[in-house]
Backbone bond lengths (Angstrom), bond angles and torsions (degrees), N, CA, C in turn:
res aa  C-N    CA-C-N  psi(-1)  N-CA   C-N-CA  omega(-1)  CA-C   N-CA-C  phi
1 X - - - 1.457 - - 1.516 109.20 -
2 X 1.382 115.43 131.75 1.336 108.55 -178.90 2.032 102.23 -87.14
3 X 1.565 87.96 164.07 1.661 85.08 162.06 1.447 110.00 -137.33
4 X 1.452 110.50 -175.07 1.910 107.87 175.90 1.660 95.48 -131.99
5 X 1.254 100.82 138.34 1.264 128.90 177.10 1.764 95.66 -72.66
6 X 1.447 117.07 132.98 1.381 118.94 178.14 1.252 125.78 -58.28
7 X 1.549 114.73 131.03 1.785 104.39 -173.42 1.725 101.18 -107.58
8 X 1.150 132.14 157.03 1.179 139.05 -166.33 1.513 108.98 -147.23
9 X 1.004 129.87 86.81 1.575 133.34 -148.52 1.775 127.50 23.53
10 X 0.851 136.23 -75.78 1.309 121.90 153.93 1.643 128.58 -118.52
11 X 1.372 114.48 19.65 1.356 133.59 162.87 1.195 119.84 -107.55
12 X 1.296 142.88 134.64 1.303 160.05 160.14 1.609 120.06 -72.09
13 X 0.673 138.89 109.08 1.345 152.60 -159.53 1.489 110.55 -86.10
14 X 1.378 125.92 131.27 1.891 104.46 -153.19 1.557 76.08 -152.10
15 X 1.201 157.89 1.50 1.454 156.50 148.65 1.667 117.74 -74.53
16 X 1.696 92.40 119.77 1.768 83.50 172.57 1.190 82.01 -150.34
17 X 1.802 110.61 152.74 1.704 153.89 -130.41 1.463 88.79 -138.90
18 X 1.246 128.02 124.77 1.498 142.77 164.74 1.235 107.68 -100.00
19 X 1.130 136.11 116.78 1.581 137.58 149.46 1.587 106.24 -84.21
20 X 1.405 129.33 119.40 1.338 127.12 -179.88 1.429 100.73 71.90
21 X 1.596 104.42 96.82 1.647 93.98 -166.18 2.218 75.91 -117.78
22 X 1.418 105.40 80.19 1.584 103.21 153.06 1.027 137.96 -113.60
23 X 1.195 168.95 -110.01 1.562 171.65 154.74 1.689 103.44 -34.11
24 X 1.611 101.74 -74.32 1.411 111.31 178.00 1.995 100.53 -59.78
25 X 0.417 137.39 -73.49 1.277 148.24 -167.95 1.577 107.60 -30.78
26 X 1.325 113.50 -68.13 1.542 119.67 171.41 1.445 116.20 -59.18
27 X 1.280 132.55 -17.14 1.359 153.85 169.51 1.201 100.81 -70.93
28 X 1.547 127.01 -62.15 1.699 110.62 171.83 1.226 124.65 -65.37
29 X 1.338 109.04 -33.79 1.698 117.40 178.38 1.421 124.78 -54.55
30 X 1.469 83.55 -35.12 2.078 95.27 171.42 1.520 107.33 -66.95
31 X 1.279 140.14 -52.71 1.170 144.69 155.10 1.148 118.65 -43.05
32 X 1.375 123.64 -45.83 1.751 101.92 176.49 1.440 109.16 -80.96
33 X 1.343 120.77 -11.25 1.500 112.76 173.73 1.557 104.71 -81.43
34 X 1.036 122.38 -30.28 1.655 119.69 -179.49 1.278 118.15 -63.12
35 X 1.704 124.95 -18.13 0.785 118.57 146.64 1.808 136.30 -104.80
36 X 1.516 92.06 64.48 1.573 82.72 -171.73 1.555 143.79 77.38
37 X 1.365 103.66 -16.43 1.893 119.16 171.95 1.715 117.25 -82.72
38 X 1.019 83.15 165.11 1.621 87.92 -168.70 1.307 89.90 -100.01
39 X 1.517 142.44 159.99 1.567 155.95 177.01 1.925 98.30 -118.43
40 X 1.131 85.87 158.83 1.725 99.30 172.02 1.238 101.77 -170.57
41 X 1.557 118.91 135.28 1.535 127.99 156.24 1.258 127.97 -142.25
42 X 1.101 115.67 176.87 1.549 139.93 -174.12 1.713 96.69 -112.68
43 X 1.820 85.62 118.85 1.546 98.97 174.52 1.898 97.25 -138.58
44 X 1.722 101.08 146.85 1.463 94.01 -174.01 1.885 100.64 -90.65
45 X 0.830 118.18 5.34 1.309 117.86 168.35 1.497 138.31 -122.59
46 X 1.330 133.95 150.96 1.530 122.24 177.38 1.128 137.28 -106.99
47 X 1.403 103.43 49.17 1.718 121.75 -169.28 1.470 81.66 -135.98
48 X 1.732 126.05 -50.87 1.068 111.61 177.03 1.916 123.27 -60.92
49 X 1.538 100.26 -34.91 1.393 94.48 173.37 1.484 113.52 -63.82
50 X 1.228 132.59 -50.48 1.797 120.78 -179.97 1.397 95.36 -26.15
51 X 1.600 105.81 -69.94 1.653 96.93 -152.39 1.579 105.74 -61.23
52 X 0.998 126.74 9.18 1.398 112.62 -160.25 1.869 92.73 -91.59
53 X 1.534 90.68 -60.63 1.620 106.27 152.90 1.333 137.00 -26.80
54 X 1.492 124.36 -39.14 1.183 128.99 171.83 1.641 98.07 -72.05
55 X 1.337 128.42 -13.72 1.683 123.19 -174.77 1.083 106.20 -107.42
56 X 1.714 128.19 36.84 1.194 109.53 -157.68 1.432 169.01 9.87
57 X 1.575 82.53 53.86 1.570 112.68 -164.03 1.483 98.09 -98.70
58 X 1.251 138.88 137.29 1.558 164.39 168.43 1.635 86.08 -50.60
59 X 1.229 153.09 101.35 1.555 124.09 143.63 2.013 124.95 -117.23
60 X 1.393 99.69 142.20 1.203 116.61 167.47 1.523 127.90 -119.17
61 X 1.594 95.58 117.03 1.549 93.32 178.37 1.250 141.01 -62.21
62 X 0.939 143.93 138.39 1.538 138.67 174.24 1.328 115.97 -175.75
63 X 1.423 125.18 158.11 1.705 133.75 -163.41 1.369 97.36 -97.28
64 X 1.272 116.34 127.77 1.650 118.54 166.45 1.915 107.88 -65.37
65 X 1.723 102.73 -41.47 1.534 77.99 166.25 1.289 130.23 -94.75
66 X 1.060 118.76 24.64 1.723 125.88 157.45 1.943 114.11 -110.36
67 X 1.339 95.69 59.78 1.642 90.79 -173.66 1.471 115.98 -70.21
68 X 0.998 114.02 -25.50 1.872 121.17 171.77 1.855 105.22 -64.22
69 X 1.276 130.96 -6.87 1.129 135.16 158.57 1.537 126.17 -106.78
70 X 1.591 100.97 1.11 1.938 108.26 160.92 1.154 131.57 -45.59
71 X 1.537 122.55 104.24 1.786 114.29 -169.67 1.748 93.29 -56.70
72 X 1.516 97.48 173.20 1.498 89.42 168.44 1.599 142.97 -71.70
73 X 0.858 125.88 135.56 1.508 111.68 -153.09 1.940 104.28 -90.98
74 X 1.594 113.00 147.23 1.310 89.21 176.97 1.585 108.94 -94.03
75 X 1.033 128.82 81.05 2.176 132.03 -155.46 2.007 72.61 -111.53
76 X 1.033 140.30 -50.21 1.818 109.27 -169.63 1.378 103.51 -40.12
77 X 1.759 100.13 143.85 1.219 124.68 170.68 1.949 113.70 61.55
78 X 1.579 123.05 -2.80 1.061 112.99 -164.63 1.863 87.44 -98.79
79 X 1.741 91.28 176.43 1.026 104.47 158.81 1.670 124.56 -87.03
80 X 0.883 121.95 117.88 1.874 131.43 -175.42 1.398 102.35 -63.71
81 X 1.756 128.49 129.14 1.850 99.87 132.08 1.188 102.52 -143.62
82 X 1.180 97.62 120.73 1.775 123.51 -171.96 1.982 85.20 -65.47
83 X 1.461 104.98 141.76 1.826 102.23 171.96 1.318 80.70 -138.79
84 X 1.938 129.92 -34.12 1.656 118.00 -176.35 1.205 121.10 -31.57
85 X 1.645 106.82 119.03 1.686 110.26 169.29 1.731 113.64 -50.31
86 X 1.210 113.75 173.31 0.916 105.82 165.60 2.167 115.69 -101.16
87 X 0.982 123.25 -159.31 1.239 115.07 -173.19 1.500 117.93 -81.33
88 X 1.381 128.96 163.18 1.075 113.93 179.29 1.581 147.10 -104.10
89 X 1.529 84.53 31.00 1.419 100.97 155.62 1.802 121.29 -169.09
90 X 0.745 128.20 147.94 1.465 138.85 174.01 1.932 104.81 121.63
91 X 1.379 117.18 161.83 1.207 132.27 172.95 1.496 109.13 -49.15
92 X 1.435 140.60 -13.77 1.453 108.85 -151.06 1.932 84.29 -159.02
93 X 1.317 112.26 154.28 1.187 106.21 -174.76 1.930 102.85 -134.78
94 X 1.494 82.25 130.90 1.635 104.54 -147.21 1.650 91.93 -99.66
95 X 1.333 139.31 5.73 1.096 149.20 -176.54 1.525 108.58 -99.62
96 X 1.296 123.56 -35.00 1.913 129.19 172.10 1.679 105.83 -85.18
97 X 1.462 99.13 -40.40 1.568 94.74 172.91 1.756 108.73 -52.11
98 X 1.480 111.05 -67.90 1.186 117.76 -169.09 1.389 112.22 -57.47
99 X 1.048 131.89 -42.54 1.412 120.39 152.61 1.181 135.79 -32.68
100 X 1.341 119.81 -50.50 1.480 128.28 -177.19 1.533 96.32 -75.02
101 X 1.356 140.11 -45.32 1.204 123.05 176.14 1.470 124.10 -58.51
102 X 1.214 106.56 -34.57 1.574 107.61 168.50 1.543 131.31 -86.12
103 X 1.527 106.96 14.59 1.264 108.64 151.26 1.430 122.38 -81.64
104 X 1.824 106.61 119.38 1.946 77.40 -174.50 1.716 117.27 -104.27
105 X 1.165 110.81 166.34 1.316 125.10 -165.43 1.346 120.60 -40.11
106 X 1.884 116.88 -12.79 1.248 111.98 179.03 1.650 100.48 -94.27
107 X 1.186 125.54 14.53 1.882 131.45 -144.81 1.146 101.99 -159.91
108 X 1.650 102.39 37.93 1.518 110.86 161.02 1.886 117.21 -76.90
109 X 1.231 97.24 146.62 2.040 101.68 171.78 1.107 111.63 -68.96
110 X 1.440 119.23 -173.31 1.936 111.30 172.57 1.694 84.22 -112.45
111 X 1.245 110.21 -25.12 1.564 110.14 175.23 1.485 115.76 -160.41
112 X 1.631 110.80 146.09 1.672 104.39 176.35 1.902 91.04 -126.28
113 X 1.415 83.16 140.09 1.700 112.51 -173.17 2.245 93.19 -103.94
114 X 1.701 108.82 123.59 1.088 91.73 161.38 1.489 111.14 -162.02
115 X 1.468 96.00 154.72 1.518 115.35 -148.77 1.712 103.77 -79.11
116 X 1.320 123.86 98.61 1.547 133.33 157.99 1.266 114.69 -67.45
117 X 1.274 106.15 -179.63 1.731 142.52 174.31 1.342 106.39 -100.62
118 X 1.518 128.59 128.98 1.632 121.04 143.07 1.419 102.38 -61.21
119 X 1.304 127.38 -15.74 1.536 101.25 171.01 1.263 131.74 -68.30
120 X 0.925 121.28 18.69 1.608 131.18 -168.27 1.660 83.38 -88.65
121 X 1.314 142.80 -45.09 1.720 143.75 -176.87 1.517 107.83 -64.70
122 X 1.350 113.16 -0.10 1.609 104.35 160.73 1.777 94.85 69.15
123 X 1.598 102.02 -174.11 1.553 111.85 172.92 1.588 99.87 -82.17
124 X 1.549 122.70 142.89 1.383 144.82 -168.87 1.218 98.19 -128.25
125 X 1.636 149.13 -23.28 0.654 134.64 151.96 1.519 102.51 103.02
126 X 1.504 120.92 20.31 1.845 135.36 -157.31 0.785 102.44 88.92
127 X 1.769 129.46 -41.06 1.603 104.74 -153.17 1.109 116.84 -50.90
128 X 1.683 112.22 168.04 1.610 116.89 173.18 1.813 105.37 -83.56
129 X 1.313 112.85 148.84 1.612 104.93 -160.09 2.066 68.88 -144.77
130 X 1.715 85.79 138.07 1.441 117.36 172.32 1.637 101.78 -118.26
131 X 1.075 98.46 166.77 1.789 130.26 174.20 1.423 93.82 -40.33
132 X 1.568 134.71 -34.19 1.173 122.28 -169.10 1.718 116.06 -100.16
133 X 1.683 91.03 9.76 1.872 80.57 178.17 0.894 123.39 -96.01
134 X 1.792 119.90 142.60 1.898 107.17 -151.94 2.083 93.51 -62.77
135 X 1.403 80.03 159.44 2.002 90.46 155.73 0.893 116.89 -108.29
136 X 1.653 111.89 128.43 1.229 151.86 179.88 1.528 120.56 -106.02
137 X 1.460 107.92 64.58 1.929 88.23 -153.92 2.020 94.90 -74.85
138 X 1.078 85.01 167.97 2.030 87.96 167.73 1.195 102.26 -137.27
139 X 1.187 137.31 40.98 1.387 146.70 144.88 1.678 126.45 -119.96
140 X 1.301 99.98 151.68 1.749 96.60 159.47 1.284 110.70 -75.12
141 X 1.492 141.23 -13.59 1.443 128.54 163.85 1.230 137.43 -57.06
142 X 1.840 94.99 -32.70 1.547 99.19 175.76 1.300 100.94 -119.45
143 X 1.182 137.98 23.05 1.204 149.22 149.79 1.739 97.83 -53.98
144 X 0.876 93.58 -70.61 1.445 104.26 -173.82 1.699 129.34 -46.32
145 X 1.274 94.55 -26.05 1.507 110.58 -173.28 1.425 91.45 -105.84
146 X 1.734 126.86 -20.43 1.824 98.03 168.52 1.371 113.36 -77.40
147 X 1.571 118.41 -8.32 1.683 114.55 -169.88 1.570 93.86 -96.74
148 X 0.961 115.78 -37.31 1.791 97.40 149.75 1.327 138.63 -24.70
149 X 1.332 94.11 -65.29 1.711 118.34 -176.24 1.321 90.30 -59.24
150 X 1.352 135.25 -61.12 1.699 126.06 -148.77 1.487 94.37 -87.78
151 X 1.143 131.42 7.48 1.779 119.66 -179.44 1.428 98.70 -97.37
152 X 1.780 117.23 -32.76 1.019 131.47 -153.11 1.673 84.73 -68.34
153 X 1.239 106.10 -82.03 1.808 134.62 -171.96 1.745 105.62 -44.05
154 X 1.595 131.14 -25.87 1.461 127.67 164.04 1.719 93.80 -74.97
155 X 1.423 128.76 -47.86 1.490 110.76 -176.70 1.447 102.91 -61.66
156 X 0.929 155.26 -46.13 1.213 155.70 -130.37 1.360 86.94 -77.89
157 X 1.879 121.08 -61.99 1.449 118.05 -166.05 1.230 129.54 -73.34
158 X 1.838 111.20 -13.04 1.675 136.60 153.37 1.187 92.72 -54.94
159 X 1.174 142.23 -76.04 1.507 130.14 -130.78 1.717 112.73 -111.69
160 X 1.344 103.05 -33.94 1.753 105.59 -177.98 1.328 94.82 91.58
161 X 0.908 123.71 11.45 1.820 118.97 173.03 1.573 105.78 -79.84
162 X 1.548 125.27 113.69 1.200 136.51 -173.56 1.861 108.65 -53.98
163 X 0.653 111.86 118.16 2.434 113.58 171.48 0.672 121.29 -149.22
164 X 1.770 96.36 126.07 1.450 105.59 -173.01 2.095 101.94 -116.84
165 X 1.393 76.60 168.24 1.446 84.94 -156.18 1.560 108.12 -120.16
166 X 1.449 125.06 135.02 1.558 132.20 -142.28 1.396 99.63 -131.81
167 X 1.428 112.39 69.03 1.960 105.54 179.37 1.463 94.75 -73.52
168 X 1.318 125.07 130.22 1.451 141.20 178.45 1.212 117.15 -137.50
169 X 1.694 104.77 131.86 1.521 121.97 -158.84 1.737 78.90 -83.68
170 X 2.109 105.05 -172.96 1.187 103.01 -164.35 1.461 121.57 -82.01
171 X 1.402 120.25 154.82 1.496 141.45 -142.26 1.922 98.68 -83.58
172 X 1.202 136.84 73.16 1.681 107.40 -173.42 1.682 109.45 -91.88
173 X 0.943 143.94 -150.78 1.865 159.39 139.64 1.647 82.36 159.88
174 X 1.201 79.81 -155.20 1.795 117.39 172.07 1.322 127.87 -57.84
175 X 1.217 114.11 106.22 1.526 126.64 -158.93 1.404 140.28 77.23
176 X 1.492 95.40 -5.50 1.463 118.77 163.30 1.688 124.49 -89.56
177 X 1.128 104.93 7.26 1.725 126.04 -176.82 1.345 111.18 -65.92
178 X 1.272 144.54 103.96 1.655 123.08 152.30 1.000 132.19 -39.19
179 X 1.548 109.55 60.66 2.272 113.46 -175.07 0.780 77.49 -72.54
180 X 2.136 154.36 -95.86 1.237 137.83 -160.41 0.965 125.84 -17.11
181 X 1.091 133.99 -55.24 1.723 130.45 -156.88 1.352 93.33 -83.03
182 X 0.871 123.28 -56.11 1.853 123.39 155.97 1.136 129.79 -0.97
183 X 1.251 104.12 -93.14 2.033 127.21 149.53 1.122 102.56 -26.03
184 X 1.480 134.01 -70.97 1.541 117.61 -176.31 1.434 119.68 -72.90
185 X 1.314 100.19 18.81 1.695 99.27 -173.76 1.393 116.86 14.24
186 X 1.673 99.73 87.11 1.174 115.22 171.77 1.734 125.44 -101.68
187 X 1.266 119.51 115.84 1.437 99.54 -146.31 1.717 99.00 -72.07
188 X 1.676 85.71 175.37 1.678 90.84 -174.68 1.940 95.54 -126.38
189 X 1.248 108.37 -159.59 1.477 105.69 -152.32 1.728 97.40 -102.51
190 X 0.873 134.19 135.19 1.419 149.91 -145.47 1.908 98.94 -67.88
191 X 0.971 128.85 117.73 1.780 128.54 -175.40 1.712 105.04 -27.55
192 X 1.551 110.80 -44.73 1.835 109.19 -162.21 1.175 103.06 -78.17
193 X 1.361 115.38 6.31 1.773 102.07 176.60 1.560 109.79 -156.33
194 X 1.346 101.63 48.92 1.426 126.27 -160.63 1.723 99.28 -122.03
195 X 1.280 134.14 89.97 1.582 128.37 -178.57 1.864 92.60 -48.38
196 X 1.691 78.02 -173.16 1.549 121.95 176.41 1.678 105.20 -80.21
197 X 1.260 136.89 123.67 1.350 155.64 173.73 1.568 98.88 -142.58
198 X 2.103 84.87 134.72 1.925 88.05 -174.93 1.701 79.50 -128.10
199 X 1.850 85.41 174.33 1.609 96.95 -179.35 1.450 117.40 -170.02
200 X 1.492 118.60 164.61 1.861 109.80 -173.40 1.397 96.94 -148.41
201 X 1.209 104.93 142.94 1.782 142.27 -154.66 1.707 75.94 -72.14
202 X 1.274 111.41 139.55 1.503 121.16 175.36 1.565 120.51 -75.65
203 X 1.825 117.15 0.69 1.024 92.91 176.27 1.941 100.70 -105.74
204 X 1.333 98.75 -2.50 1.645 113.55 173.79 1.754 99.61 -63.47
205 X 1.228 93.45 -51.03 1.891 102.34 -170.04 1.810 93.37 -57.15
206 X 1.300 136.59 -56.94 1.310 119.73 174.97 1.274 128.28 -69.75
207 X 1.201 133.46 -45.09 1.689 108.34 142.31 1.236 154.79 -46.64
208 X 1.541 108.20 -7.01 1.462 120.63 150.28 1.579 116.89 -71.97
209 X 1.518 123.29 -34.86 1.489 123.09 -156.97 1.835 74.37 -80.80
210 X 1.143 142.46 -49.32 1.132 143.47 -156.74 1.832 98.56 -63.96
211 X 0.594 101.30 -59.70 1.573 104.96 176.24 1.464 117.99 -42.07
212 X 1.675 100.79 -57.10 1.393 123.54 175.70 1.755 101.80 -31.69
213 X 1.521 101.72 -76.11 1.371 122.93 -169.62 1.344 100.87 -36.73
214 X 0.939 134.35 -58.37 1.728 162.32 -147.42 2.064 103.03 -77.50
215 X 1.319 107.52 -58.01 1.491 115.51 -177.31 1.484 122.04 -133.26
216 X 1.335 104.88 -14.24 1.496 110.37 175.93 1.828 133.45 -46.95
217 X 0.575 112.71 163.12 1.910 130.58 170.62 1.430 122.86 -168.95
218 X 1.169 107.02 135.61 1.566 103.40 174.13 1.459 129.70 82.11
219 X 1.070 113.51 -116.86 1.728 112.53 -174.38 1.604 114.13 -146.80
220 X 1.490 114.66 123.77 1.861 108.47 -166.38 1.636 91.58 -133.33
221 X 1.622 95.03 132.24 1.567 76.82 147.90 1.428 126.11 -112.20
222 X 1.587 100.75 177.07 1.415 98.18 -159.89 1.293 114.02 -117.96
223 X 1.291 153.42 102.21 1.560 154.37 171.13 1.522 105.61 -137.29
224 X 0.860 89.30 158.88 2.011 103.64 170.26 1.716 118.37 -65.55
225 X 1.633 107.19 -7.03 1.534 107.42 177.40 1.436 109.58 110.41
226 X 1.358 114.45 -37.51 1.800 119.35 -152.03 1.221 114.02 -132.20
227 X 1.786 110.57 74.50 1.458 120.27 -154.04 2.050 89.08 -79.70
228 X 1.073 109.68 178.31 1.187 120.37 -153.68 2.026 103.40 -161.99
229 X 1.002 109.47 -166.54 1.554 114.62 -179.35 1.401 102.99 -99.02
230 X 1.679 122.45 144.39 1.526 117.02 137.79 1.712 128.06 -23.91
231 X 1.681 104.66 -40.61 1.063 115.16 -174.00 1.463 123.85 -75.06
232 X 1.625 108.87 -26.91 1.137 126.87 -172.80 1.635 97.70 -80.56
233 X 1.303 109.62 -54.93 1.334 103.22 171.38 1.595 128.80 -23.00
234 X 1.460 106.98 -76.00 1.389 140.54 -173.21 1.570 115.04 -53.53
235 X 1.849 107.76 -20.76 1.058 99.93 169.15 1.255 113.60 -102.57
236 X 1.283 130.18 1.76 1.768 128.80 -173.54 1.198 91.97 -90.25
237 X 1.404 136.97 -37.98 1.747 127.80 -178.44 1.417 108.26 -82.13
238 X 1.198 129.45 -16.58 1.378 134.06 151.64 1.442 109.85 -61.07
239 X 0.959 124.29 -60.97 2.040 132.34 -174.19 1.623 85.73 -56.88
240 X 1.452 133.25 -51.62 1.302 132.65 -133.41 1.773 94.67 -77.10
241 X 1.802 99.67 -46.89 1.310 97.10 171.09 1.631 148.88 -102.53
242 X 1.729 99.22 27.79 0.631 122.01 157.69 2.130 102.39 81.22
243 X 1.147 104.11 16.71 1.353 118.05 170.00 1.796 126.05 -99.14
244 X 0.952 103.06 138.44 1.709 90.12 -176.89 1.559 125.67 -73.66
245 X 1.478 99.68 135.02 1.119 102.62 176.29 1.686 138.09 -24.14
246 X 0.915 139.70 109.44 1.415 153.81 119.79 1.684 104.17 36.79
247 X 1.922 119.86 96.40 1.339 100.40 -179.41 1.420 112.40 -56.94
248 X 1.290 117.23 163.97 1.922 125.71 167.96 1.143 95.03 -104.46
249 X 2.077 84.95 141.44 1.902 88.87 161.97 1.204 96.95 -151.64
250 X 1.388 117.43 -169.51 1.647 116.49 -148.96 2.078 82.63 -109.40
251 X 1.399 77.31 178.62 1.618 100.83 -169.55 1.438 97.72 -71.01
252 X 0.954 140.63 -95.75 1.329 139.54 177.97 1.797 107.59 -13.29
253 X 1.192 144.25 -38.67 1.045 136.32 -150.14 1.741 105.14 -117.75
254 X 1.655 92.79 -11.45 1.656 103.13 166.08 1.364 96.38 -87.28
255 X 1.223 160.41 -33.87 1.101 135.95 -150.03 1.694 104.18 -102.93
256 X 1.277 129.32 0.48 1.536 147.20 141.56 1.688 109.07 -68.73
257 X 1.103 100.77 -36.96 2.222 82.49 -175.79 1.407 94.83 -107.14
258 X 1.493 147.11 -45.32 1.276 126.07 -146.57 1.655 105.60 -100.15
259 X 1.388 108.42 -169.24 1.511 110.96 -161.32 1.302 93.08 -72.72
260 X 1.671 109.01 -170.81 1.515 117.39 152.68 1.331 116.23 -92.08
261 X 1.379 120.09 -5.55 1.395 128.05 -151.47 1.982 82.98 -98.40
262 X 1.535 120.03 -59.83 1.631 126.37 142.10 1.330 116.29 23.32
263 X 1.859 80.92 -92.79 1.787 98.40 -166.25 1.689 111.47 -73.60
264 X 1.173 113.21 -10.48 1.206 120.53 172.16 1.064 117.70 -41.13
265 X 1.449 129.38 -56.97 1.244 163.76 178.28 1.829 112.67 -65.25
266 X 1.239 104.35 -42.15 1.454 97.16 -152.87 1.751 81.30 -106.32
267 X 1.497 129.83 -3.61 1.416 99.05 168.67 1.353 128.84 -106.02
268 X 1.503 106.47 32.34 1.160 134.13 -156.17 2.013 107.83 -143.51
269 X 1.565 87.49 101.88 1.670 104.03 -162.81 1.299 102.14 -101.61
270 X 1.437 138.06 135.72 1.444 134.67 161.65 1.627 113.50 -163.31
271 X 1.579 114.35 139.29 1.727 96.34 173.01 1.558 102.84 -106.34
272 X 1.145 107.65 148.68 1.699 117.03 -175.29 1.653 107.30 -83.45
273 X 1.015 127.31 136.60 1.311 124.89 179.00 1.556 94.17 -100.75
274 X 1.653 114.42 141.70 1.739 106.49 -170.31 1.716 102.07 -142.60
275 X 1.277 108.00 25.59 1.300 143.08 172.61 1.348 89.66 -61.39
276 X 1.358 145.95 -87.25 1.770 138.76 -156.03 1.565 102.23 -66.18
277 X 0.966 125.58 -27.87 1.877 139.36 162.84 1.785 94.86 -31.18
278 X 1.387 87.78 -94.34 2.096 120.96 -178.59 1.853 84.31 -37.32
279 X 1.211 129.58 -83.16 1.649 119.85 -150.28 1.509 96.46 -56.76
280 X 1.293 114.67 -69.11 1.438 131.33 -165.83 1.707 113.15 -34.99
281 X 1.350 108.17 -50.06 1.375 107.46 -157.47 1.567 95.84 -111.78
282 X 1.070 125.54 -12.53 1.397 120.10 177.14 1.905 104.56 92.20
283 X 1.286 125.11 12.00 1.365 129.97 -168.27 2.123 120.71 -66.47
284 X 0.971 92.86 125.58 1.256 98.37 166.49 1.389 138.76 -126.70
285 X 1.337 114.86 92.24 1.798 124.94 -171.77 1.348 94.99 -16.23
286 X 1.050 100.88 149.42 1.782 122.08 148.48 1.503 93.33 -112.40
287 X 1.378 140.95 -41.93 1.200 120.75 -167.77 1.711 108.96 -124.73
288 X 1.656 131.99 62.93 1.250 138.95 -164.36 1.701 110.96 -46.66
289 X 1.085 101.17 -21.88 1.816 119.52 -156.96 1.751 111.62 -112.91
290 X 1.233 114.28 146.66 1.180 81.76 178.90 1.730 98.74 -101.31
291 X 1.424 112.52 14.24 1.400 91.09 174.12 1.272 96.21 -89.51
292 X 1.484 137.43 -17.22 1.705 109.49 -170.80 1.531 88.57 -87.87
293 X 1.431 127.88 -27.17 1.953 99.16 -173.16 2.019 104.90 -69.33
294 X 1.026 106.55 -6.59 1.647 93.74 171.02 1.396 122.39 -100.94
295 X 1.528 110.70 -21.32 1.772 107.14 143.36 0.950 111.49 -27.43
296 X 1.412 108.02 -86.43 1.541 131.85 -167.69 1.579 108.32 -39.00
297 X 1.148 120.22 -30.09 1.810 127.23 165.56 1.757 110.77 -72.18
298 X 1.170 106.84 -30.61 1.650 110.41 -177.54 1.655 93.60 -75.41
299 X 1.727 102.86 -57.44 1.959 83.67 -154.04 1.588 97.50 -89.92
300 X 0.800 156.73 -2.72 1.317 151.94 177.41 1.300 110.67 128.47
301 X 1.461 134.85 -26.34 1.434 149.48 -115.90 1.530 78.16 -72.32
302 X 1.349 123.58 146.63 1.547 118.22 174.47 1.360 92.32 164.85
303 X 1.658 96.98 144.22 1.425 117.67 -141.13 1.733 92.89 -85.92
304 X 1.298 115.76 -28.21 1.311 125.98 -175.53 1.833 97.14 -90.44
């Protein structure tokens, strides 16, 4: 997939700023360095910055929840992409706020790219849910990521700083697999009473933020198109690794063995429509299916 480096009247913009520079993060960074840009991030630790350094990544340490102790960041004129979770617990996440306040007005971005939840659409019940269906989250997880979204979109109209916004179903490739939960054959929730869960191959998810940066506005969601079951999932990385399937059990008897963090997930059905994604940004899967993005986990195939 090709991408375009951001143009800004007759300069091109070749600096981009990682907030949460992990899996996803180093995945875009490889791409914006492949074409020639310089990377920079914010890491709260300095074991993580070496390595960041050995990838020729710019890094500066600092705590998202200590933002009144943020060295200065160099985010003027770059491209932003916030990937920092937010905290792990309460309605509202005080780590994107505090960030955005401590950018100061001379050290504005030309744009910040940042990574949401489709959970912000609450349970849908299957339906297919577009960019235009209100959010309803029913968790503090995506609670958190809609008070994101609305801090993000009031800065946007303070400052004129362009953001776009990336609700994304769940993240799989390489090393993101449940082989553990596997191995302990931990059962999962029986297919007939198993909702709709969608999702995009992690090196798809970084060529979208790349795109984003590049043509984006507003709010996309992000999946491969062809949401499928938890169950369906759980058994293709089972087939993939050659481990047996995942016992089934019924709803009632999952909500006695598995987490809450679990059922969170699985009582909560929706398909993502990723139609304004494909027109909008110009995107093209490498992995449409999720059986070819778990090939692509068997033979190596990977974009990086």
């Amino acid at each position: 997939m090709a991408f375009w480096l951001i143009s800004s009247g007759s300069n091109t913009l070749n600096t981009f700023f990682i907030i949460g520079c992990g899996d996803i993060g180093r995945r875009v960074a490889a791409l914006c360095q492949a074409q020639g840009a310089a990377v920079c991030a914010l890491t709260r630790n300095s074991a993580t910055a070496q390595q960041l350094t050995a990838r020729d990544i710019v890094a500066d340490v600092g705590d998202l929840d200590q933002t009144a102790a943020l060295p200065p960041l160099s985010t003027g004129d770059s491209v932003v992409f916030y990937f920092a979770p937010p905290p792990a617990q309460g309605g509202s996440d005080p780590r994107l706020r505090g960030f955005l306040q401590h950018i100061a007005p001379g050290a504005l971005p030309a744009k910040l790219v940042y990574i949401s939840t489709s959970g912000v659409y609450g349970d849908c019940q299957g339906d297919w849910v577009t960019e235009e269906t209100p959010a309803k989250p029913s968790t503090d997880r995506a609670r958190r990521r809609l008070d994101a979204e609305t801090a993000l979109q009031a800065w946007e109209a303070n400052t004129g700083v362009p953001v776009v916004i990336l609700r994304v179903g769940g993240i799989y490739g390489p090393g993101r697999l449940p082989v553990k939960r596997l191995r302990q054959a931990t059962p999962i929730l029986n297919a007939a009473e198993c909702g709709y869960t969608n999702r995009i191959h992690a090196d798809d998810l970084a060529s979208i933020c790349l795109a984003a940066a590049s043509r984006g506005h507003g709010i996309y969601n992000v999946s491969d198109g062809h949401p499928s079951t938890m169950t369906d999932y759980f058994n293709g990385v089972a087939d993939l690794h050659g481990l047996p399937r995942p016992p089934q059990i019924g709803l009632a008897e999952a909500k006695t063995r598995l987490s809450a963090e679990i059922m969170s997930y699985l009582e909560e059905s929706r398909r993502m429509d990723n139609r304004k994604m494909l027109r909008e940004l110009g995107v093209q899967l490498r992995y449409p299916t999720l059986e070819q993005g778990l090939r692509a986990c068997e033979t190596g195939a990977q974009s990086m």
